[in-house]
C-alpha positions as CSV (number, residue, x, y, z in Angstrom):
1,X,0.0,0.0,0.0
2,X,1.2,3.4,-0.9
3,X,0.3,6.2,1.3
4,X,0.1,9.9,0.8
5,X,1.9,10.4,4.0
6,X,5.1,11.0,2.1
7,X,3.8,14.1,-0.2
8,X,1.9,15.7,2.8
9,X,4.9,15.7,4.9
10,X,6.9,17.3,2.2
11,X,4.0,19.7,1.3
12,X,3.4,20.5,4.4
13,X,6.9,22.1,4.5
14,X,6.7,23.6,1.3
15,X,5.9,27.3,0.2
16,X,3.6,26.4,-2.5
17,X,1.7,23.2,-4.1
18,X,4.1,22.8,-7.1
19,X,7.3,23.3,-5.4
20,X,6.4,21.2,-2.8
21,X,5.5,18.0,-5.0
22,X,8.4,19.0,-7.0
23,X,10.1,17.0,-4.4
24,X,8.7,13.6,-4.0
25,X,10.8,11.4,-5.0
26,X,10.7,11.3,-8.9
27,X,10.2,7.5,-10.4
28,X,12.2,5.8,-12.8
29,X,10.8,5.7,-16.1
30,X,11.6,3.2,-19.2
31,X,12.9,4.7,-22.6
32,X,10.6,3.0,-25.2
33,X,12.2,2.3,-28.7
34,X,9.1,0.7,-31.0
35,X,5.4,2.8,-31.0
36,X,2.5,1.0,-29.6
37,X,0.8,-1.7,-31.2
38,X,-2.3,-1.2,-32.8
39,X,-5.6,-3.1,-31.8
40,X,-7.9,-5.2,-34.0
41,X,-9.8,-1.7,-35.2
42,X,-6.3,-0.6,-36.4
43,X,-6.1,2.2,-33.4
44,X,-3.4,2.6,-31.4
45,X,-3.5,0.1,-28.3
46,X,-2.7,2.9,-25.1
47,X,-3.2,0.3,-22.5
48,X,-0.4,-0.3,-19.9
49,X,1.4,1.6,-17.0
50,X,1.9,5.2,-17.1
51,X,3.4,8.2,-15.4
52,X,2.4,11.8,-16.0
53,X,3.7,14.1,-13.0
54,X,4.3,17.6,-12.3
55,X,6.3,18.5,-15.8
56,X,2.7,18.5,-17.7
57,X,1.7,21.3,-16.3
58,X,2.5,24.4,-18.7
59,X,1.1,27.8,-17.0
60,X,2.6,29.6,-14.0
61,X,-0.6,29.3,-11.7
62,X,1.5,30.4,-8.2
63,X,4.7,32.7,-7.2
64,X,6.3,32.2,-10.9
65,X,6.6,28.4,-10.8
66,X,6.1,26.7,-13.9
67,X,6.7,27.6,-17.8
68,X,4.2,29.4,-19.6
69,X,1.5,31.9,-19.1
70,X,-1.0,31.8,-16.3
71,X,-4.6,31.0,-16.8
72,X,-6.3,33.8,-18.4
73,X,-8.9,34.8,-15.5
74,X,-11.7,36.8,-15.6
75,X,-10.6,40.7,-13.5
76,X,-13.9,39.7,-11.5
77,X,-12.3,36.2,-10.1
78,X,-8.6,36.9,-10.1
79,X,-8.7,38.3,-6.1
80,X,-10.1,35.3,-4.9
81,X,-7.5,33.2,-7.1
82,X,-4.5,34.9,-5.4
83,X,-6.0,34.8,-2.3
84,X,-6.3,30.7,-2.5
85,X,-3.1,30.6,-4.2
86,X,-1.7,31.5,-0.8
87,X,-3.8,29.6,1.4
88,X,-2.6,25.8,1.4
89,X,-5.3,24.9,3.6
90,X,-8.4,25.9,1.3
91,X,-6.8,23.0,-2.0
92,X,-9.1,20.5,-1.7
93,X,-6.5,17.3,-2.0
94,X,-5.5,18.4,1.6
95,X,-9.2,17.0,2.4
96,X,-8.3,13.9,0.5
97,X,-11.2,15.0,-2.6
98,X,-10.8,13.2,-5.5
99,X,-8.3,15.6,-7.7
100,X,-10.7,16.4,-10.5
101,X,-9.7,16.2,-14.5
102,X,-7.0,17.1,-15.3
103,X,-5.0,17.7,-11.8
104,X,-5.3,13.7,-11.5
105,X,-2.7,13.4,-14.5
106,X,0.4,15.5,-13.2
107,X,-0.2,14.0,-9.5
108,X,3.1,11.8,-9.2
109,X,1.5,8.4,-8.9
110,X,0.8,6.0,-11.6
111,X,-2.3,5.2,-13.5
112,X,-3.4,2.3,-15.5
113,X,-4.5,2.6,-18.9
114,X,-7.1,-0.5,-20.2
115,X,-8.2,-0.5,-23.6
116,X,-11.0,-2.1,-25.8
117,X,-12.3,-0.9,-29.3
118,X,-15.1,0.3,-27.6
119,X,-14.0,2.3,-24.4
120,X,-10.9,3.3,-22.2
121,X,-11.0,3.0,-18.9
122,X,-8.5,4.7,-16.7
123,X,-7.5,3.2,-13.0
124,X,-5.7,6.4,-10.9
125,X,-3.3,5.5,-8.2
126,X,-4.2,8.3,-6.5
127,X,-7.2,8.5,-4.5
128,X,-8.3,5.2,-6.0
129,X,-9.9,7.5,-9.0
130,X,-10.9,5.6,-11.9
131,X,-12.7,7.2,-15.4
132,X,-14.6,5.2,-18.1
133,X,-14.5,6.9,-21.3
134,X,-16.8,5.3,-23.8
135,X,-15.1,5.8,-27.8
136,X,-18.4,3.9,-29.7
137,X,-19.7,7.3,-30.9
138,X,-21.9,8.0,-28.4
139,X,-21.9,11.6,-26.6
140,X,-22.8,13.2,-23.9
141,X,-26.1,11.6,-21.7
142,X,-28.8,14.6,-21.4
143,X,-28.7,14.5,-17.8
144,X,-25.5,14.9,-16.0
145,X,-25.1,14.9,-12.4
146,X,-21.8,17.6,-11.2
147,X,-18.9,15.1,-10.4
148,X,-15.1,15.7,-9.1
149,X,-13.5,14.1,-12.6
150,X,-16.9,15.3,-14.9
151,X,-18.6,12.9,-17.2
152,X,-15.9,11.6,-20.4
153,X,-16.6,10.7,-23.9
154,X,-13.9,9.8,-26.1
155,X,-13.3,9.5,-30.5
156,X,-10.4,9.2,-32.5
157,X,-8.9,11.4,-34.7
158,X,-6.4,9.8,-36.4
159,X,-4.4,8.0,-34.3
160,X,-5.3,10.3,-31.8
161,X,-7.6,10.1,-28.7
162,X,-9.4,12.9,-28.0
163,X,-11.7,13.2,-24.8
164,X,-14.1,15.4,-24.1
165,X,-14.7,16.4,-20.7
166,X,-18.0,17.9,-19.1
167,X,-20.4,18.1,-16.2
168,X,-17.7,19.0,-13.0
169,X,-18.7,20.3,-10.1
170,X,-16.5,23.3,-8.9
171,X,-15.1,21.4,-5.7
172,X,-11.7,21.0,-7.3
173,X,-8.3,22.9,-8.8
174,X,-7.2,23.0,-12.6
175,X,-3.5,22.1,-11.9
176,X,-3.2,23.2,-8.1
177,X,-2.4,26.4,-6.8
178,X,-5.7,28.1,-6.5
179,X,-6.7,28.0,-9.8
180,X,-10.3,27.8,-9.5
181,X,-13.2,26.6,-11.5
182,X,-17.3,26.7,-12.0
183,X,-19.1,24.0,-12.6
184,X,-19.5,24.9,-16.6
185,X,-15.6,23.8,-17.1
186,X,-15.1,22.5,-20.4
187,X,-11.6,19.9,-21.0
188,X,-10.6,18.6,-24.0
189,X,-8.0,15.9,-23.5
190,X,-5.6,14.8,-26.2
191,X,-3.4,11.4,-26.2
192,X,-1.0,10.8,-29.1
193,X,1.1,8.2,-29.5
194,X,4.7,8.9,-30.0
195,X,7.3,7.1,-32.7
196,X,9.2,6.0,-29.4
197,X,6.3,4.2,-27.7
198,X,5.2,7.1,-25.5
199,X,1.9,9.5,-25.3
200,X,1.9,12.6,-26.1
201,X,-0.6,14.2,-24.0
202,X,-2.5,18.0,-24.1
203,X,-5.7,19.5,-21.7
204,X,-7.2,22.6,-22.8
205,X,-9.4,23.9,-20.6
206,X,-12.5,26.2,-21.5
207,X,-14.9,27.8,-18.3
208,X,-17.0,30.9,-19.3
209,X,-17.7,31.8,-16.0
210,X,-14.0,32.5,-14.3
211,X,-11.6,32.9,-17.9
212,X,-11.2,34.7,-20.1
213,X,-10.4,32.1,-22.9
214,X,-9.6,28.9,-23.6
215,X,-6.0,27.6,-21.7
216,X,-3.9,24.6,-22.4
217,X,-3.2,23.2,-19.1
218,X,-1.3,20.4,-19.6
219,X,1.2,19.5,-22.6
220,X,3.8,16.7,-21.8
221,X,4.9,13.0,-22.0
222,X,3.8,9.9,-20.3
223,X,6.2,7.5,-19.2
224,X,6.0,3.7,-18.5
225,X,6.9,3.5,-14.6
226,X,10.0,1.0,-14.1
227,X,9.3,-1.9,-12.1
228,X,4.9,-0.5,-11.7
229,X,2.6,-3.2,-13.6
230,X,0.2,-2.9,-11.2
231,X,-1.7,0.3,-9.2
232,X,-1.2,-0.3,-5.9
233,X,-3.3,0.7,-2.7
234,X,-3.2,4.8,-2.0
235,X,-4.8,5.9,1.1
236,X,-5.8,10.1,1.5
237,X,-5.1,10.3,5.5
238,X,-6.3,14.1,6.3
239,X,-5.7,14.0,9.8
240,X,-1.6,13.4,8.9
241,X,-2.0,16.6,6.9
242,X,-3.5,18.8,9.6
243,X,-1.0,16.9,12.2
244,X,2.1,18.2,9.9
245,X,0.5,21.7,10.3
246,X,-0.8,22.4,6.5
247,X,-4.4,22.4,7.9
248,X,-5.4,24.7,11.1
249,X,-5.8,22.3,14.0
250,X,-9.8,22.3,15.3
């Protein structure tokens, strides 16, 4: 069983989100020299063992950290960005919620990609998160209730797969760091396959309500994990988080 005990303790001691998981230890990651295979429908077969992690994240959300330009906020919601940005207390994976899409990518955990012509399914270390992203044609349902990781339909286009991302609730961060968003967030997902057996991976992220436009996210590489064929168990303990002194003791 993995625990998160490590990264609180090391957050907890931090200035910021990013810098802080900037030091959990880093895993090793195996170079890759043939693409993916394909699958029986000719697409690109993504299942395996992956790693994201910290490095996908491409805008400077807090105190400069990060490549890139910050998420273009509305004047009318910027106050209350800074304000969180500052306040470690307030990110909601100090109360062990599920990390929303696309935080969940750039946590540095692994994640398990499974893969049939007619869906993806996507099994998160962290937080025991799991998404089921249906790629028959189908779209959206009419009725959607307001979830942490929002309701995910997927297509091809080429040999890419592009997922689109709706019905969140606003209970969760972008990337971390304050950066806010209503519950009419809009993600678009891209994973490409790359000649040396990787995926290429891109979030832009559309909400009407707190930016001002549309925001890539996330742009970066997956990884396969060396030595990781399996997620393990991951427990959220808040209580170690507020014993470290990130939360405010009751």
């Amino acid at each position: 069983m993995r625990t998160s005990y490590l990264s609180f303790a090391i957050i907890a001691l931090g200035v910021g989100v990013f810098p802080a998981l900037a030091q959990v230890p880093v895993k090793k990651v195996e170079a890759n020299a043939k693409p993916l295979p394909l699958m029986s429908n000719g697409k690109p077969d993504l299942s395996g063992m992956w790693l994201g992690g910290i490095g996908l994240v491409t805008g400077r959300v807090r105190n400069g950290d990060g490549p890139g330009e910050p998420p273009p906020y509305l004047p009318s919601v910027l106050p209350k960005v800074q304000a969180l940005a500052k306040d470690n207390s307030a990110d909601p994976e100090v109360h062990c919620f599920m990390l929303g899409t696309p935080r969940v990518t750039s946590w540095p955990f692994p994640f398990k990609i499974i893969q049939s012509p007619k869906e993806v399914v996507i099994l998160y270390e962290a937080m025991r998160i799991f998404r089921d992203i249906p790629t028959d044609g189908r779209g959206h349902r009419d009725e959607l209730d307001e979830t942490y990781m929002g309701d995910s339909v997927g297509h091809w286009e080429g040999n890419t797969l592009v997922v689109d991302v709706i019905g969140f609730n606003d209970k969760t961060y972008i990337v971390g760091g304050g950066t806010i968003h209503s519950n009419q967030m809009h993600v678009v997902e891209r994973y490409t396959p790359t000649a040396d057996g990787r995926i290429h991976y891109e979030a832009l992220v559309e909400d009407p309500k707190v930016l001002k436009a549309p925001w890539k996210a996330m742009d970066g590489i997956f990884n396969h994990p060396v030595g990781d064929d399996m997620i393990a168990e991951y427990e959220c303990l808040e209580g170690y988080s507020r014993d470290l002194g990130r939360l405010s003791p009751k």
